[in-house]
The first five atom37 places (N, CA, C, CB, O) and aatype in JSON, in Angstrom:
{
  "aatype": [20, 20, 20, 20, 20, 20, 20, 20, 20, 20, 20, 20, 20, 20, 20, 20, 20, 20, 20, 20, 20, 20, 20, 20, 20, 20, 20, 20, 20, 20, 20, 20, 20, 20, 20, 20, 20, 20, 20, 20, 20, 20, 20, 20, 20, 20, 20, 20, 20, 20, 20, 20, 20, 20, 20, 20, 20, 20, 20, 20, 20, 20, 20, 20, 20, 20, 20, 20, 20, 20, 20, 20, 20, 20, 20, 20, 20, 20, 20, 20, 20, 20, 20, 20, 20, 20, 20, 20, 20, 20, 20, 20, 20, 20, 20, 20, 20, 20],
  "atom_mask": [
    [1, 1, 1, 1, 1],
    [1, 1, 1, 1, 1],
    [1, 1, 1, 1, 1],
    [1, 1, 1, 1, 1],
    [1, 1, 1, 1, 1],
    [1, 1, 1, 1, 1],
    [1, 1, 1, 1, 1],
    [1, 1, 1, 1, 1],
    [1, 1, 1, 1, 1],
    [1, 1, 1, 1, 1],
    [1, 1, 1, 1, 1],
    [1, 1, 1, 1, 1],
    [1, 1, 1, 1, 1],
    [1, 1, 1, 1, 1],
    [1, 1, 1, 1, 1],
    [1, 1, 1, 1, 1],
    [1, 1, 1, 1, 1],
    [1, 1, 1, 1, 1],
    [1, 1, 1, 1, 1],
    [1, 1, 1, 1, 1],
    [1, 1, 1, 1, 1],
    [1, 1, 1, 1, 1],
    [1, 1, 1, 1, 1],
    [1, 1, 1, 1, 1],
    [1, 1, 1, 1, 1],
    [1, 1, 1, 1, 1],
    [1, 1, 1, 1, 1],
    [1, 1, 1, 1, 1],
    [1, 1, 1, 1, 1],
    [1, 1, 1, 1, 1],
    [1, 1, 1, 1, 1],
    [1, 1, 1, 1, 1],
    [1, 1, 1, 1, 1],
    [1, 1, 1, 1, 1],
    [1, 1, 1, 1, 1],
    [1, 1, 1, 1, 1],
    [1, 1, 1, 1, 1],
    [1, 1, 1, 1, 1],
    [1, 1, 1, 1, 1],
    [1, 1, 1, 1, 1],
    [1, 1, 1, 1, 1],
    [1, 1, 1, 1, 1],
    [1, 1, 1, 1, 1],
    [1, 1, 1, 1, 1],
    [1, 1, 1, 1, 1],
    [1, 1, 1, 1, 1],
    [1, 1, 1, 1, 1],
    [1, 1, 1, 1, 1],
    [1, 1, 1, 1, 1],
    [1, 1, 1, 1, 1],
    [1, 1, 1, 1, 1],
    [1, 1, 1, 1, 1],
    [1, 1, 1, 1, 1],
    [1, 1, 1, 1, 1],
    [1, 1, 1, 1, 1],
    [1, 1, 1, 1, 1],
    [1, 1, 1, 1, 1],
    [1, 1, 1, 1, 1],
    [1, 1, 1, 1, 1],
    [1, 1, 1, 1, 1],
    [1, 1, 1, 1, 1],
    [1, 1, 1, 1, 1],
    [1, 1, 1, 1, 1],
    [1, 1, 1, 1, 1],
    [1, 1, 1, 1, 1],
    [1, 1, 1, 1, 1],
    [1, 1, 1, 1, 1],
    [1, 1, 1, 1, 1],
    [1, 1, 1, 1, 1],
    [1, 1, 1, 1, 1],
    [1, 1, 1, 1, 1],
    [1, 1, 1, 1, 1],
    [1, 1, 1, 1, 1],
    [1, 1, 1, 1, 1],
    [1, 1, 1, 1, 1],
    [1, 1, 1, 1, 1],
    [1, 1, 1, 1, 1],
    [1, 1, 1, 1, 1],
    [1, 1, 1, 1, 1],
    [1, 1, 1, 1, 1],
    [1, 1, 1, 1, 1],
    [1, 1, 1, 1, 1],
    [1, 1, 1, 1, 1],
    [1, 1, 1, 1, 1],
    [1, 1, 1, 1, 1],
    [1, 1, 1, 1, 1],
    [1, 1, 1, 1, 1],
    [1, 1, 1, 1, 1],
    [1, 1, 1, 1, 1],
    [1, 1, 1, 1, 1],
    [1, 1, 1, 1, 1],
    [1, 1, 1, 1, 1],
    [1, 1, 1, 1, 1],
    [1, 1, 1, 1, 1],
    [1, 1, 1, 1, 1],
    [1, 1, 1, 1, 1],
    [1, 1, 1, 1, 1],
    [1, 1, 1, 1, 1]
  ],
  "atom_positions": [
    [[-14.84, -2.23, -31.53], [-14.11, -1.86, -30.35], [-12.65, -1.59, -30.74], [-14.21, -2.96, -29.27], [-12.07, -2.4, -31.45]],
    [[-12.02, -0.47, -30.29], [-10.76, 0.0, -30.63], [-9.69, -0.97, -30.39], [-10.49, 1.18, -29.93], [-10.08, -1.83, -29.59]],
    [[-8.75, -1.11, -30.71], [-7.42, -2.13, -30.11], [-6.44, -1.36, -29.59], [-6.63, -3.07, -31.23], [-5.67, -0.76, -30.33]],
    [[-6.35, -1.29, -28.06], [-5.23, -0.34, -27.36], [-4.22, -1.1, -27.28], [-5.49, 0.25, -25.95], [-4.23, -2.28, -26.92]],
    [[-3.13, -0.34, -27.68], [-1.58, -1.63, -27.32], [-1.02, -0.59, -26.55], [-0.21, -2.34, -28.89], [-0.67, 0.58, -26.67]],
    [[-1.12, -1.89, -25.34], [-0.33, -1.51, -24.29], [1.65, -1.43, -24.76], [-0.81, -2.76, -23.03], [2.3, -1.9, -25.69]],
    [[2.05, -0.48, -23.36], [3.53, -0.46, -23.67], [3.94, -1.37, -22.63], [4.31, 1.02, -23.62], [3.01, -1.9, -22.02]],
    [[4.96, -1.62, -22.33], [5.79, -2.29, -21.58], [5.46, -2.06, -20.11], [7.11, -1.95, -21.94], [5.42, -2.87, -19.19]],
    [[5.25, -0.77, -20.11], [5.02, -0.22, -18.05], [3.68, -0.73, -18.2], [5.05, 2.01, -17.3], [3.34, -1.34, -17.19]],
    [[2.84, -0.71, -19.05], [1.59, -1.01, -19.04], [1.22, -2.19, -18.39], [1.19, -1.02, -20.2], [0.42, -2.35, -17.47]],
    [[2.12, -3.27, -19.17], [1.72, -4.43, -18.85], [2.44, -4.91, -17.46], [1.95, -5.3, -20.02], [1.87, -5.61, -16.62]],
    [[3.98, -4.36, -17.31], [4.55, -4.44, -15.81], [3.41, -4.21, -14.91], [5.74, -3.31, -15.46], [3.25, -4.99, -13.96]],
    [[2.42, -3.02, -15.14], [1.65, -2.44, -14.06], [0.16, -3.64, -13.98], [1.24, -0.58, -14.54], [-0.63, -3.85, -13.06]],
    [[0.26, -4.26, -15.46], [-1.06, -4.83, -15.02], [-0.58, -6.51, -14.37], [-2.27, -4.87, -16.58], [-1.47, -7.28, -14.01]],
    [[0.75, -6.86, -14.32], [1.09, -7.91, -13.92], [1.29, -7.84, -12.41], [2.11, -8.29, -14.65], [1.33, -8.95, -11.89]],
    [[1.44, -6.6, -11.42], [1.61, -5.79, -10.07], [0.21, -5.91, -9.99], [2.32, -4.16, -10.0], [-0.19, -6.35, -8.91]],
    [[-0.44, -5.7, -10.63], [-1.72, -5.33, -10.44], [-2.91, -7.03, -9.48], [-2.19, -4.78, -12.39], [-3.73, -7.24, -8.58]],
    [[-2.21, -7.67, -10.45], [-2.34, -9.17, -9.98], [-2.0, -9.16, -9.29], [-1.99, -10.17, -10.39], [-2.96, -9.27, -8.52]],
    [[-0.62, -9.07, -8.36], [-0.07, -9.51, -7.24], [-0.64, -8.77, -6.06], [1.34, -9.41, -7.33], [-0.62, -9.34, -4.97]],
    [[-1.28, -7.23, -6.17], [-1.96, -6.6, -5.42], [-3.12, -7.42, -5.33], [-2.11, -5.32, -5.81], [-3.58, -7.7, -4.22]],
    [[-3.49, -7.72, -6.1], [-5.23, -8.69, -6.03], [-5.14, -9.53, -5.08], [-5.77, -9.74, -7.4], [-5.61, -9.52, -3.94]],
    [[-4.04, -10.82, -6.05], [-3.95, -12.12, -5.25], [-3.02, -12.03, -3.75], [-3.22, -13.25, -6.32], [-3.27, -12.48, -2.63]],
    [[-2.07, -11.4, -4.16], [-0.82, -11.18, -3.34], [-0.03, -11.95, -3.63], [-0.88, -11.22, -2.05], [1.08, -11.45, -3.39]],
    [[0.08, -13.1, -4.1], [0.82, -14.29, -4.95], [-0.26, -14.85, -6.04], [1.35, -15.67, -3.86], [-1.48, -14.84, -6.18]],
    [[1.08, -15.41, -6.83], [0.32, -15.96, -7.64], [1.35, -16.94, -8.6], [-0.49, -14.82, -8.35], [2.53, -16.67, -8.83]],
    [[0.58, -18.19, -9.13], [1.41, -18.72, -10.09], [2.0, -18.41, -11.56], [0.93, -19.58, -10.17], [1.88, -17.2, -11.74]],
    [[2.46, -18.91, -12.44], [2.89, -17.88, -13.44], [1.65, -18.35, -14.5], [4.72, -18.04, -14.06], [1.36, -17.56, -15.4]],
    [[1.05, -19.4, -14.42], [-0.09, -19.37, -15.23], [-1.51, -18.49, -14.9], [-0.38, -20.71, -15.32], [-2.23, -18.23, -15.86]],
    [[-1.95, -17.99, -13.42], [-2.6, -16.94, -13.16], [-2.41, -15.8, -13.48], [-2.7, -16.87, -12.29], [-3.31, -15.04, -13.85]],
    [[-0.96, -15.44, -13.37], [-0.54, -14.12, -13.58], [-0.79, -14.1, -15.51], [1.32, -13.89, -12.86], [-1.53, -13.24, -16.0]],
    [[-0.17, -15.0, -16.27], [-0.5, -14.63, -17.86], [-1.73, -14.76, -18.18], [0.16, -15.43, -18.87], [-2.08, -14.39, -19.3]],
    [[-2.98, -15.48, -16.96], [-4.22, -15.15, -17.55], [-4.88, -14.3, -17.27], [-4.91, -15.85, -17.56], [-5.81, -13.97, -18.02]],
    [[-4.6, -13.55, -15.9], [-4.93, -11.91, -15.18], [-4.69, -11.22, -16.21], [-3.98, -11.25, -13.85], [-5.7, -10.85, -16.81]],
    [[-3.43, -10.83, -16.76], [-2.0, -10.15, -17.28], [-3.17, -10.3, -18.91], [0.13, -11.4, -17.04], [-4.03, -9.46, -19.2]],
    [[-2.97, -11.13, -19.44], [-3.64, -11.64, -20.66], [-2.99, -11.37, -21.44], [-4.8, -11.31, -21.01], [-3.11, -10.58, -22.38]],
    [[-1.87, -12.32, -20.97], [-0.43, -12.48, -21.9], [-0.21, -13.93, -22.04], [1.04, -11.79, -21.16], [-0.67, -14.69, -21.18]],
    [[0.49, -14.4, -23.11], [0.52, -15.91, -23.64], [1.34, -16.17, -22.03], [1.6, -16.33, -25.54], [1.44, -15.38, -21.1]],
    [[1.79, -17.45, -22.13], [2.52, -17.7, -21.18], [3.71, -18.0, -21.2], [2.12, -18.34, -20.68], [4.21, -18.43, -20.16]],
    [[4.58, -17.85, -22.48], [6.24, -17.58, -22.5], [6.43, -16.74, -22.17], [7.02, -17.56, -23.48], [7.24, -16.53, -21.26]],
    [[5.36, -15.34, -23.11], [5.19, -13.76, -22.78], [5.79, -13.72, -21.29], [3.4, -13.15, -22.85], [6.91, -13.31, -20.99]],
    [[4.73, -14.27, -20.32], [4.76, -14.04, -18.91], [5.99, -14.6, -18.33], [3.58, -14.61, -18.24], [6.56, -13.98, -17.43]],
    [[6.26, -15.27, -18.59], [7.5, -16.08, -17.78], [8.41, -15.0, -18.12], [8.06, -17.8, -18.35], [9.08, -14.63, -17.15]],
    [[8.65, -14.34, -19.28], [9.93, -13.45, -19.74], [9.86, -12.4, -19.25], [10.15, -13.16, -21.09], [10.91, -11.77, -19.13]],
    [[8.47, -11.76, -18.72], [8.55, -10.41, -18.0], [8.55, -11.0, -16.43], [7.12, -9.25, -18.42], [9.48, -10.69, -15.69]],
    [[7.88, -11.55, -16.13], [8.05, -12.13, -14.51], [9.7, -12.22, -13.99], [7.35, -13.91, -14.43], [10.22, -11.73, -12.98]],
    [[10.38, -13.17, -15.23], [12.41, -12.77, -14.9], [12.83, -11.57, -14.87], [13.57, -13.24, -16.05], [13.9, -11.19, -14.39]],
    [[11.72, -10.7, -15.56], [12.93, -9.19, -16.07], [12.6, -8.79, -14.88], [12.63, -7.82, -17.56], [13.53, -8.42, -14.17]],
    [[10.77, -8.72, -14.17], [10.75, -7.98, -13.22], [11.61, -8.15, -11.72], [9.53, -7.97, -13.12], [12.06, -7.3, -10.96]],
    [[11.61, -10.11, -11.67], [12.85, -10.67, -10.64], [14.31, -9.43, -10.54], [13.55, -12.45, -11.46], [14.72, -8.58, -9.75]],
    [[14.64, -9.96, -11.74], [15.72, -9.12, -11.99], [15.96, -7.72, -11.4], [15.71, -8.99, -13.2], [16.96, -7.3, -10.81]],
    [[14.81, -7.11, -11.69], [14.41, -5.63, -11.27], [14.05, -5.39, -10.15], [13.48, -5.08, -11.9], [13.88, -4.26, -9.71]],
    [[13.89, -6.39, -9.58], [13.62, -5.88, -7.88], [12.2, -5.79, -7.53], [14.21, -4.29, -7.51], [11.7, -5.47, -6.45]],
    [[11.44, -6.25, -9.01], [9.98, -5.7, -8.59], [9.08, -6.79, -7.97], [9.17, -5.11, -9.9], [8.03, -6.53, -7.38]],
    [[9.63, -8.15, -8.17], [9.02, -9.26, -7.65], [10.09, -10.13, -7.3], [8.06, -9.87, -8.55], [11.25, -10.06, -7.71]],
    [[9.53, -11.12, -6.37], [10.45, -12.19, -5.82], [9.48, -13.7, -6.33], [10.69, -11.95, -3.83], [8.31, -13.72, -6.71]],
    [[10.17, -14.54, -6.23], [9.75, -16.23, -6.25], [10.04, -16.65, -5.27], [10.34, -17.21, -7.19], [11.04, -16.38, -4.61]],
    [[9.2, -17.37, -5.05], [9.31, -18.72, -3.84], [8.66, -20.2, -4.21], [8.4, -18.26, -2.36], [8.08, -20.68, -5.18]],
    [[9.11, -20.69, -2.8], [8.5, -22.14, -3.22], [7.35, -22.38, -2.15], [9.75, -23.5, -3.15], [7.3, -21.53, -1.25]],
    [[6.6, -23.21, -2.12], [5.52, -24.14, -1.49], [5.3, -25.34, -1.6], [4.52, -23.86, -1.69], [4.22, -25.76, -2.02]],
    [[6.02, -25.88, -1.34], [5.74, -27.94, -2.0], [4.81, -28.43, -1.48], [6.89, -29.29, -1.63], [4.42, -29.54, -1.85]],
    [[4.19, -27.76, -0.49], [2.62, -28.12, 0.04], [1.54, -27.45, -0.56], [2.4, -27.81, 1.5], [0.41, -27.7, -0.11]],
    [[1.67, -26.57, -1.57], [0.93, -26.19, -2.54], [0.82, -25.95, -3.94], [0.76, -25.56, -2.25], [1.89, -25.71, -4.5]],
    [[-0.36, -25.96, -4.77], [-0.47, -25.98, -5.92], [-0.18, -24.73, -6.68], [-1.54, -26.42, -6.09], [0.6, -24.24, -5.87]],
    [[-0.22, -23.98, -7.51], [1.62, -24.09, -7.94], [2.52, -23.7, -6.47], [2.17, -22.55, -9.45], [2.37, -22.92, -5.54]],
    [[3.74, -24.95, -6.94], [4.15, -25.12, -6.23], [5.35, -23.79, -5.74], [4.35, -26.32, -6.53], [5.83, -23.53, -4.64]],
    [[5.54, -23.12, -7.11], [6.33, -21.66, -7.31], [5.68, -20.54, -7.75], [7.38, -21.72, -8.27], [5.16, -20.44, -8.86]],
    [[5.7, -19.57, -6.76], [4.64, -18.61, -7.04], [5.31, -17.52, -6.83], [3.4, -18.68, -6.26], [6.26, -17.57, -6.04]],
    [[5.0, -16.36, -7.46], [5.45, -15.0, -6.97], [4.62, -13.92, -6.58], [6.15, -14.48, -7.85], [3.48, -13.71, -6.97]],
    [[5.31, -13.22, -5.75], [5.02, -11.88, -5.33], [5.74, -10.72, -5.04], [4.54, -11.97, -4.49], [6.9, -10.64, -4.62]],
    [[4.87, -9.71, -5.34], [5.34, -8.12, -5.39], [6.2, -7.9, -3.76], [3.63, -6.86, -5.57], [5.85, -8.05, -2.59]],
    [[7.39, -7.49, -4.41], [8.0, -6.42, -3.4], [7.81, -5.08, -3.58], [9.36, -6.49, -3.33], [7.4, -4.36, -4.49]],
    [[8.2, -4.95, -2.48], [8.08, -3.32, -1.9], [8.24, -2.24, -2.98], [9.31, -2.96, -0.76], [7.37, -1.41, -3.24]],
    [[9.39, -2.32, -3.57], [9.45, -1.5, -4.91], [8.43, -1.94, -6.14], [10.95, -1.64, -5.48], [8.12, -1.01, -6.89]],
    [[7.93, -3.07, -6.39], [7.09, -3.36, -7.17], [5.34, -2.19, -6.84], [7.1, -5.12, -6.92], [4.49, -1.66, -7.55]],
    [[5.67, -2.33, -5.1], [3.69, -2.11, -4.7], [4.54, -0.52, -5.05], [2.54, -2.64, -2.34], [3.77, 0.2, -5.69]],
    [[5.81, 0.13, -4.8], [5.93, 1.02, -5.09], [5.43, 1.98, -6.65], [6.91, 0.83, -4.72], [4.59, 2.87, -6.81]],
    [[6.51, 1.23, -7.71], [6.05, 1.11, -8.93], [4.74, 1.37, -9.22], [6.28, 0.04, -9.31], [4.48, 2.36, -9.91]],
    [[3.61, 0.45, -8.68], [2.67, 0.33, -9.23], [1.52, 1.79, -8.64], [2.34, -1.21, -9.0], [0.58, 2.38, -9.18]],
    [[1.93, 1.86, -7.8], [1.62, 3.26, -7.17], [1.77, 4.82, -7.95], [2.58, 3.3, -5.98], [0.91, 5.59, -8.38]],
    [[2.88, 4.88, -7.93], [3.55, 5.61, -9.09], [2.98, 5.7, -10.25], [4.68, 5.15, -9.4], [2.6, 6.76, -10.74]],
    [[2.88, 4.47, -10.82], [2.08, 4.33, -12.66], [0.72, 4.78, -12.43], [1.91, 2.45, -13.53], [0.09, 5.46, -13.24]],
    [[0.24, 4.35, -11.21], [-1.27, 4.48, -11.37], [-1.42, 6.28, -11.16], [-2.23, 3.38, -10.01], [-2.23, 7.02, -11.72]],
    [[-0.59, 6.57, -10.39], [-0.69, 8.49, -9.77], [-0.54, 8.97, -11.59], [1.38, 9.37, -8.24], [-1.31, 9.63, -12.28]],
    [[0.75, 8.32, -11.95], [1.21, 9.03, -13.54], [-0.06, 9.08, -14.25], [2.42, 8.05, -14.6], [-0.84, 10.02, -14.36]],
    [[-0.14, 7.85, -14.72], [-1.74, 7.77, -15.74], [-2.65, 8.63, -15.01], [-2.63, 6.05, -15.88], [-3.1, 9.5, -15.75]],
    [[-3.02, 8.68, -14.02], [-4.29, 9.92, -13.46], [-3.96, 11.07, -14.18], [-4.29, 10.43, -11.66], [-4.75, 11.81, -14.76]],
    [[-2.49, 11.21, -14.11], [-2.22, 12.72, -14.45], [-2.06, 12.47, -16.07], [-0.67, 13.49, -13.58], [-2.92, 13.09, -16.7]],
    [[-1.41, 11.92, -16.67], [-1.64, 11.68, -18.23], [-2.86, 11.75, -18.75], [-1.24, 10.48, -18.65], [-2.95, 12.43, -19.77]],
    [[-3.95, 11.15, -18.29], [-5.51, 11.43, -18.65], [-6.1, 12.57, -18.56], [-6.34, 10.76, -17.96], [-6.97, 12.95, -19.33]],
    [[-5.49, 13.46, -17.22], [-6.19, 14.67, -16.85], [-5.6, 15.43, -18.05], [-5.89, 15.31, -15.26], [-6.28, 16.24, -18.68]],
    [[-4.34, 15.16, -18.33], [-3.95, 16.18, -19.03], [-4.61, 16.24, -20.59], [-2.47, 16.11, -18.98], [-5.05, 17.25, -21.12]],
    [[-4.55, 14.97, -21.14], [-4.84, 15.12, -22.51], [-6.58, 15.13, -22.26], [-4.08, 13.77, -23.59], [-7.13, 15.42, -23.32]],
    [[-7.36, 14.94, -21.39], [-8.62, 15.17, -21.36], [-8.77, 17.34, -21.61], [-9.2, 14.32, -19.64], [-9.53, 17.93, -22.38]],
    [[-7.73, 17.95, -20.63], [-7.85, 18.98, -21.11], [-7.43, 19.49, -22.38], [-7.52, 19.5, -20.4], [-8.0, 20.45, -22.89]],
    [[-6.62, 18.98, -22.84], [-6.23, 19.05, -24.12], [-7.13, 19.03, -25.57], [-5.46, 18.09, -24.08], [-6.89, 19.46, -26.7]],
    [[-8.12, 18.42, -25.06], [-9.59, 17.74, -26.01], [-10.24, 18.83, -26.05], [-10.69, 16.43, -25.35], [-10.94, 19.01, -27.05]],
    [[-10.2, 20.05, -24.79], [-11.47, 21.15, -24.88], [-10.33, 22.05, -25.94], [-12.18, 22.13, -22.95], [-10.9, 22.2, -27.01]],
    [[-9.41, 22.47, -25.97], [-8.95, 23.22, -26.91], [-9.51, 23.16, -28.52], [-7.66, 22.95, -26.8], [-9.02, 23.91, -29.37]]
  ]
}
């Protein structure tokens, strides 16, 4: 089986991708969705904070007790990547009949 390495939007999109699923989630769900170690995850989960693409909260009445979820620009984002890749595939699929 081939080994695809993902890029960076890749994995932003597959960590959105979780939050579309679950709609929240803890940071140990998200690096085992994601299927990223779990420092990995914690370091992109801040960048995406940072970025506007997710928020944190708390729940002290629930297990994890800090969980995050996609904002608006995140469900945006992930919208976007998924339209792009349609069109990146279409293209190099035509590219193959040449």
């Amino acid at each position: 089986m081939p080994v695809i390495n993902r890029t960076r939007y890749d994995i932003y999109a597959d960590i959105l991708s979780v939050m579309d699923f679950y709609s929240e989630a803890g940071i140990s769900q998200i690096a085992r969705r994601a299927n990223l170690p779990i420092d990995r995850a914690k370091g992109l989960v801040q960048f995406m904070m940072a970025r506007g693409l997710l928020v944190k909260f708390e729940n002290p009445k629930q297990r994890p007790s800090i969980l995050y979820r996609a904002t608006n620009r995140g469900s945006q984002y992930l919208e976007l990547y998924k339209n792009l890749s349609h069109m990146v595939v279409e293209i190099t699929e035509e590219e193959m009949d040449f």
